[in-house]
C-alpha angles and dihedrals in degrees: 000000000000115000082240082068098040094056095040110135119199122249120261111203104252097220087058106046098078110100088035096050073055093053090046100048083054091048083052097042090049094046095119080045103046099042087053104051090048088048088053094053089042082063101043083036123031115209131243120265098262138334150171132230123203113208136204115205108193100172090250099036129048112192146150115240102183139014118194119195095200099058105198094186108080089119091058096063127100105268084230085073091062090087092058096050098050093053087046090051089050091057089039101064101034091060086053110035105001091186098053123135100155123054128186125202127205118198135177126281110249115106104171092072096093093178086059094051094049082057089050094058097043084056087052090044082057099048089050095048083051093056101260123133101225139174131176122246120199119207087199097131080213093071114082094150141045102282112203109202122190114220136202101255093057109251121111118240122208119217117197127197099238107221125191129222114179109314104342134069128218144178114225087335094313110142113210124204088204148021126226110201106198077161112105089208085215077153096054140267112312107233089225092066086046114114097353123170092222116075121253124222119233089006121247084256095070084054118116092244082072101019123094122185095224088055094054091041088044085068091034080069101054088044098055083039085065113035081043083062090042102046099032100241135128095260085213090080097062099028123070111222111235144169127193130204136218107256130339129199108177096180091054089037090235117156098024099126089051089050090040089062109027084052081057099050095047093046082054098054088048098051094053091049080052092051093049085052103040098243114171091190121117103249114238141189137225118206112187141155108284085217128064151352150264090083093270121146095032133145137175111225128196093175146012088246094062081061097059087037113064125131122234098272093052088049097051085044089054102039092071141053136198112318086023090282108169117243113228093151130066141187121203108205133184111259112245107201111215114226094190127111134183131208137344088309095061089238116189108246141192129192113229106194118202120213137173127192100344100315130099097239093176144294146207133218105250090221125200132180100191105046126075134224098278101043126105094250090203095100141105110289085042115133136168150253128192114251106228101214104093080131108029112045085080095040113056116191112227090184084065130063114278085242087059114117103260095032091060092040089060093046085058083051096059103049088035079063098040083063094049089054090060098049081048091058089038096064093038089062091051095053 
């Protein structure tokens, strides 16, 4: 890959990039601020083990719309970016288990994702580079023996069935210190992994058998209250308006009338910040499981009359999450256009940004050419594209515009983090 490709930046639509370019410039002006504030509520606060952030950059609004807490894209950063995450998982596990040698990492099940699992052994590949011994231990009750999978990119990856005595778990007599979860555990906590001696990271409790997406947007809010004080800004341009609902059947059409209201009443707070801002943008709305990932159980609304309209297909597509999982809860969340294209094509674009600890470790544009600016780009037909920014998204140049690469990748830091803080804060509230 040529460096030219590697620091590509996507495209923001000029005309659009006003109000943001502002943002940005403040973000820039605010740096010894802003750096300081977040190392204070790392203090009161510490941050999950790791974590990715999905953005949204409309030109006028710059927002998260989604924090995972099991990133499963680690292959997809720039390998410049390794060094960085070596030296974060250092600090991460000393501040958790100082005395840990063996780690053991549990993914998901699916094997037959071969682009996660070439994420899961590029996270063993940086536990290893960071001194760890570390093995991979499947909870797939299939697997009663070691499974060797070949990947694409050549490398071989090694699957082992994890077994429990007491209150440990091993693989083939391996005894980890720590256990890494990269399951997102959106089918419930496995009783295996329950009271267990070793630390889990991130802990059974961040899991989306427990996890809801308004709670965690819930303490998004308060955060970006309070950086938006802090840093003298309108909160409303890094934080998406949303509403959620009691239960929901779609297939029984149960809870209309409440998603019905509740997508009015959204659409009508976003119109009048549009209007204070002069935004001449249709408002729209994403209504989307408030459980779970894999961008499964999505849709795009206009108005509150599309939700109480949908034929039998959208309602089947929208009545069940990852692993089947059937979807009962909603969040209805402003939508947040991206402005941002890639390549030739004008393809829509969204940056992804990786951290672990506290620290941006790296991050890729989740690109699709079939999919337009309003549309949820987690779907079938995605790829990436490496974020460059493995030195500058912690080092922002004044002398340069805010717009700049490493300007706006800091930018992206800054609100990644902001929604780190508030899974942080998330978890500590649980406990």
């Amino acid at each position: 890959m040529s460096v030219e490709h590697l620091h590509a930046v996507p495209h923001l639509t000029t005309a659009l990039s006003g109000p943001l370019y502002d943002i940005e410039s403040h973000l820039l002006t605010c740096q010894a601020k802003i750096e300081t504030w977040l190392r204070s509520e790392w203090l009161k606060t510490p941050a999950p083990f790791y974590a990715s952030v999905d953005l949204r950059n409309a030109g006028f609004k710059l927002a998260p719309v989604d924090t995972n807490l099991f990133p499963a894209g680690f292959n997809n950063l720039n390998p410049a970016f390794i060094p960085l995450c070596i030296q974060a998982v250092q600090s991460a596990i000393e501040h958790s288990c100082p005395a840990a040698a063996k780690v053991l990492i549990i993914p998901e099940s699916h094997t037959r994702n071969q682009f996660y699992l070439e994420s899961v052994l590029t996270l063993q590949d940086i536990f290893h580079k960071a001194g760890f011994e570390v093995r991979i231990g499947s909870l797939s009750e299939d697997l009663e023996e070691n499974q060797q999978i070949s990947l694409p990119s050549g490398h071989q990856l090694v699957l082992e069935p994890v077994q429990r005595q007491a209150d440990r778990i091993s693989v083939n007599g391996f005894d980890p210190c720590v256990v890494i979860l990269n399951n997102d555990l959106s089918s419930g906590r496995p009783e295996i992994l329950e009271g267990l001696a070793q630390e889990i990271l991130p802990p059974l409790g961040m899991g989306w058998g427990n996890r809801l997406k308004s709670a965690h947007f819930a303490e998004y809010r308060k955060v970006a209250n309070e950086f938006a004080a802090m840093a003298e800004l309108d909160p409303w341009f890094i934080d998406p308006l949303f509403r959620n609902c009691g239960e929901i059947n779609f297939m029984k059409r149960e809870g209309e009338n409440c998603l019905r209201k509740n997508v009015d009443r959204l659409l009508t707070d976003i119109q009048k910040k549009y209007n204070e801002h002069g935004i001449d943008k249709p408002p729209f709305v994403i209504v989307k499981a408030d459980a779970g990932t894999y961008g499964m159980g999505i849709m795009t609304v206009h108005s509150a009359d599309e939700v109480v309209e949908l034929n039998r297909k959208q309602r089947t597509r929208m009545s069940a999450s990852k692993g089947g999982q059937s979807v009962n809860k909603v969040i209805m969340q402003e939508g947040v256009y991206t402005f941002e294209t890639w390549g030739k094509d004008l393809a829509v674009a969204e940056p992804v940004v990786y951290m672990i600890d506290h620290f941006v470790v790296g991050g890729f544009y989740r690109v699709h050419t079939s999919r337009s600016a309003n549309e949820n780009l987690n779907a079938p037909g995605m790829y990436f594209e490496p974020l460059a920014f493995a030195e500058t998204c912690n080092s922002p140049d004044s002398s340069k515009a805010p717009d700049a690469d490493p300007n706006r990748f800091y930018a992206y830091g800054v609100i990644a983090r902001l929604a780190l803080l508030a899974a942080a804060r998330e978890y500590a509230s649980t406990r």
